[in-house]
N, C-alpha and C positions, 0 to 999 in steps of 0.2 A: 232373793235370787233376782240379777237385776236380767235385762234384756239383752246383753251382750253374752251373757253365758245361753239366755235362751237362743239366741242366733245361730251358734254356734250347733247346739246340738238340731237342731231344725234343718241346719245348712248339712250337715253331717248325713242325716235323715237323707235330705230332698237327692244327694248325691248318690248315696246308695240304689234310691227308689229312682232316680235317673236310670243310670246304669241297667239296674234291672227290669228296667220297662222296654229299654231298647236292645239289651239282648233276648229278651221273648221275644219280641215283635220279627227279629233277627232267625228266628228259631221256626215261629209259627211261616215266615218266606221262605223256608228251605224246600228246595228244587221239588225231594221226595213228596210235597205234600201235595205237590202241584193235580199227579195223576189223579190223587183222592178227589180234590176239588170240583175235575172236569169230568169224573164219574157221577158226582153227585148232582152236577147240572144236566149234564147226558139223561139222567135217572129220573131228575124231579125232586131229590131227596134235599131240598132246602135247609131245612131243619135244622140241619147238623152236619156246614160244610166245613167250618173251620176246625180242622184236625188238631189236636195239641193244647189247644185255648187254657183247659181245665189246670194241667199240670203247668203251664205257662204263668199263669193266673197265680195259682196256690204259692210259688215261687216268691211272687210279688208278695201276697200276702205275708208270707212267713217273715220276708224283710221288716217290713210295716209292724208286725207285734213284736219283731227284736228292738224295733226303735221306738216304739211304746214303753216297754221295758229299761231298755238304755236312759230315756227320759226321768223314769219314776228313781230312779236308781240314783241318779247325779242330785234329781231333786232332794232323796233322802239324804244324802251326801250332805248338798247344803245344809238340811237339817243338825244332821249330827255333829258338825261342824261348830255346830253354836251352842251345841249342849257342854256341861261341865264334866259334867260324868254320864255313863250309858250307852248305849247301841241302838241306835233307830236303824232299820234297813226297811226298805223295800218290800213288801209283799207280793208274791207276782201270782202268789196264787190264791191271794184273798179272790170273794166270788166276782167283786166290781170288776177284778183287773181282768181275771178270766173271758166275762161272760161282754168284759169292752172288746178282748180282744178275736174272741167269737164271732161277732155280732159286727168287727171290722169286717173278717172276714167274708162273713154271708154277704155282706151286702157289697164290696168292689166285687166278689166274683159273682154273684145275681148281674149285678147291674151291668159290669162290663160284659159277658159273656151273654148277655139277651142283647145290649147295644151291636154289638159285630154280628150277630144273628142279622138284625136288622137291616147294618149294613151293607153284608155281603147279597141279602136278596135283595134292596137296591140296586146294587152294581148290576147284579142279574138281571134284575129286570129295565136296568138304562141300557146295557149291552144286549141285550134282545130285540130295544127297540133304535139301536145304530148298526142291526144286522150283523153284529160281531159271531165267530164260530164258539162251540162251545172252549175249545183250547182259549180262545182270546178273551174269553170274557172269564176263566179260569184266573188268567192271568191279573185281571184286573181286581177282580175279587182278593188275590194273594197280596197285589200291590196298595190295597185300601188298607189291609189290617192295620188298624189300631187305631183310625179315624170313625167321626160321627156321620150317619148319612147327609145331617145338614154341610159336615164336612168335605166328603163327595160331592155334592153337590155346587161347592165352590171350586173347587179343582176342574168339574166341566165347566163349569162357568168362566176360568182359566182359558181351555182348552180351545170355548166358543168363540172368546177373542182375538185367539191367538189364530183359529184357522178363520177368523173374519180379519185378516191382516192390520188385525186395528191395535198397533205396538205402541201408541203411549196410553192408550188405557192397560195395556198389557203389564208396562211397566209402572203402572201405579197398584198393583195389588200387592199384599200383604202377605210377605215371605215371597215372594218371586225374586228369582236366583239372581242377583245384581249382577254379576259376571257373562248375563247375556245383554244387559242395557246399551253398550255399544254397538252388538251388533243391530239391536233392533234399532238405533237411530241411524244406524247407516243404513240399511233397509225402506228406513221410511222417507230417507232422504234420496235413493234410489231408485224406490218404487220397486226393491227386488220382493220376491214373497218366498216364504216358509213352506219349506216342501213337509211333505207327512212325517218322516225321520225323526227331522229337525221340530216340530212339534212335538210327537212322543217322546223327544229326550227332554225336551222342555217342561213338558207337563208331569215326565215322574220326577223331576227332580222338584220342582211346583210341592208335589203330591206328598216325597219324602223329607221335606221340610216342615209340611203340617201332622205328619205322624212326629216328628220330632218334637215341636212345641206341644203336641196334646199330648209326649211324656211329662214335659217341663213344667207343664200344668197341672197334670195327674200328681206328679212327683211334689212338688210344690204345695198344692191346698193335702193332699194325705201326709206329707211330713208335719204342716201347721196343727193336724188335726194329731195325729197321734203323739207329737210330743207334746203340746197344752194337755192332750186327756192324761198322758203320763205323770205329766207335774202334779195336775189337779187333783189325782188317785193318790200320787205319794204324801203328799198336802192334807188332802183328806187324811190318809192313814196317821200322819204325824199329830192330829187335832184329836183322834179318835184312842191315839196310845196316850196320849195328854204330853207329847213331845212337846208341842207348841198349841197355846191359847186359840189361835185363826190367825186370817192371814187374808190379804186385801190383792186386789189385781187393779194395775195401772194399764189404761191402751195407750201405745205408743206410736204414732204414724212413723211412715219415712219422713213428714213433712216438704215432702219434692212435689210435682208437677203432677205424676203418675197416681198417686192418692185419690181414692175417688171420694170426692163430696162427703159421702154418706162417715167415712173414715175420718176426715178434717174433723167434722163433728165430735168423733168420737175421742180425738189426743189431748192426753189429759184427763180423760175421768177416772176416776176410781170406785172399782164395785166391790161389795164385801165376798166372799167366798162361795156365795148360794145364791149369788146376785146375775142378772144375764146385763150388760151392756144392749141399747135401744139403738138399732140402726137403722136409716131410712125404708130400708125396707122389709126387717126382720131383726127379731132379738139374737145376740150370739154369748155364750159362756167365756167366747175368746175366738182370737182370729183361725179361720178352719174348720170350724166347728159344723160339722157334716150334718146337723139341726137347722144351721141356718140356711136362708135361701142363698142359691147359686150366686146370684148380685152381689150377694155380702161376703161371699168367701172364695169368688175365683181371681186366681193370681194375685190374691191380698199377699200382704209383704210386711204388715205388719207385726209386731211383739206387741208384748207385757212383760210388765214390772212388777213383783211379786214382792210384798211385803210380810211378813208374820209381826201380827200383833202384840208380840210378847211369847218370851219363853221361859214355859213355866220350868221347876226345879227338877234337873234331871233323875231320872231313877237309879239305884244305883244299875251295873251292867246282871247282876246277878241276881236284882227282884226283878227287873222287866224279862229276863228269861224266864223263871219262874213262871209268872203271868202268863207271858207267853204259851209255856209245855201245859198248863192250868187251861188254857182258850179261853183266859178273860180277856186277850187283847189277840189282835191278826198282827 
């Protein structure tokens, strides 16, 4: 199974898991939820401002184990593909695949749902100390979701520049909307300044850029991670029915600019099937791999090249069922 079939289903993944990160995020801004929000700052009730999150959430999730699946499935595919005679498919409900695609679960909807916890009492508590009403800081709270607090925290740090009329550092930050760059060099060449307005449109569009990318990212390292667990499940299973011998994994960089270090390192190795790849800063099974450290697997872009060591003599299609309805093989 070389790297360009994995691209493909990862690229597949990452679009899906696009899509539906930014219509939640789309979903959790709706007008309705607003009231909820500024009752529960009015109230005190921190806790549990962001209404919807859960079902928002599970949405995602459920994407993410289709494409778990979709993976383990194309990989069988190539399996069976190679055999003479027989039917290898897929197992979605052996316990591995299950209790991967569980255990996805728990953990994006833990992690992201205590994250926006977080950072919506931030927002509260930065708009508390810029005298904002509760309406207005409602609002900010709504306009944050799906960003980290250190994320927030850049977006004011936007904000402080831009009402400190200091426009070429303004336009040196990262996602800031090119399409205002003209006017801030006429501005500064001016001496005109930026009324309050003309800032808030500034800064949400700032704001709605970094919710954007931290889909792209989200979407991105969770496609890398559930299509490798998908392959390496179907892979496993195919070693386990005695479809194939084993089977070896190649890392592949992009070999561009954008590679980090730790990754140059690693293009070109080859590990056997139970083997983790040594990265600078953390061991990984393959790129994505929600085991390693964040350094090692955010906005990685790398593949694997998947080799089976030999295939052994297929079964015929009517003893590997057998076996199968028997539970000597999943």
């Amino acid at each position: 199974m070389d790297e360009d079939l994995l691209e493909q289903i990862v690229t597949r993944l990452e679009n899906k898991l696009r899509a539906g990160w930014r219509a939640a995020m789309r979903d959790l801004k709706d007008e309705s939820k607003l009231t909820h929000l500024e009752h529960a700052i009015q109230t005190g009730q921190t806790d549990a401002m962001i209404e919807g999150i859960d079902e928002a959430i599970a949405s995602f999730t459920a994407d993410l184990a289709a494409g778990y699946v979709y993976a383990g499935q194309r990989a069988a595919r190539a399996v069976d593909d190679m055999l003479e005679d027989g039917s290898f498919r897929f197992d979605l409900a052996d316990e591995t695949a299950v209790t991967w695609m569980r255990d996805a679960a728990e953990r994006i909807a833990e992690g992201l749902i205590e994250e926006q916890q977080r950072t919506a009492q931030f927002v509260v508590e930065r708009g508390l100390v810029r005298g904002l009403n509760s309406r207005a800081i409602a609002e900010e709270v709504q306009a944050s979701i799906g960003l980290s607090p250190y994320q927030v925290q850049t977006v004011e740090n936007y904000r402080a520049v831009l009402e400190r009329q200091d426009f070429a550092r303004a336009q040196s930050y990262e996602l800031a909307d090119g399409r205002y760059d003209a006017m801030l060099a006429r501005y500064a060449e001016t001496g005109a300044s930026l009324g309050p307005d003309r800032i808030d449109a500034m800064v949400g569009r700032y704001r709605a850029n970094w919710v954007d990318r931290r889909g792209d990212d989200i979407a991105l390292q969770e496609a890398q991670n559930a299509t490798n667990a998908g392959i390496d499940e179907a892979l496993d299973q195919a070693v386990e029915a005695e479809a194939i011998e084993d089977y070896e994994k190649e890392w592949i960089s992009r070999e561009d600019t954008r590679v980090r270090a730790s990754h140059k390192r690693l293009h070109g190795q080859v590990i056997g099937a139970d083997e983790l790849f040594h990265g600078l800063y953390g061991d990984l099974a393959y790129p994505g791999d929600e085991d390693a450290p964040d350094i090692e697997v955010c906005g990685c872009r790398c593949m694997l090249r998947r080799r089976w060591k030999g295939v052994k003599p297929a079964r015929s299609h009517e003893a590997y069922r057998n076996q199968a309805d028997a539970g000597e093989i999943r």
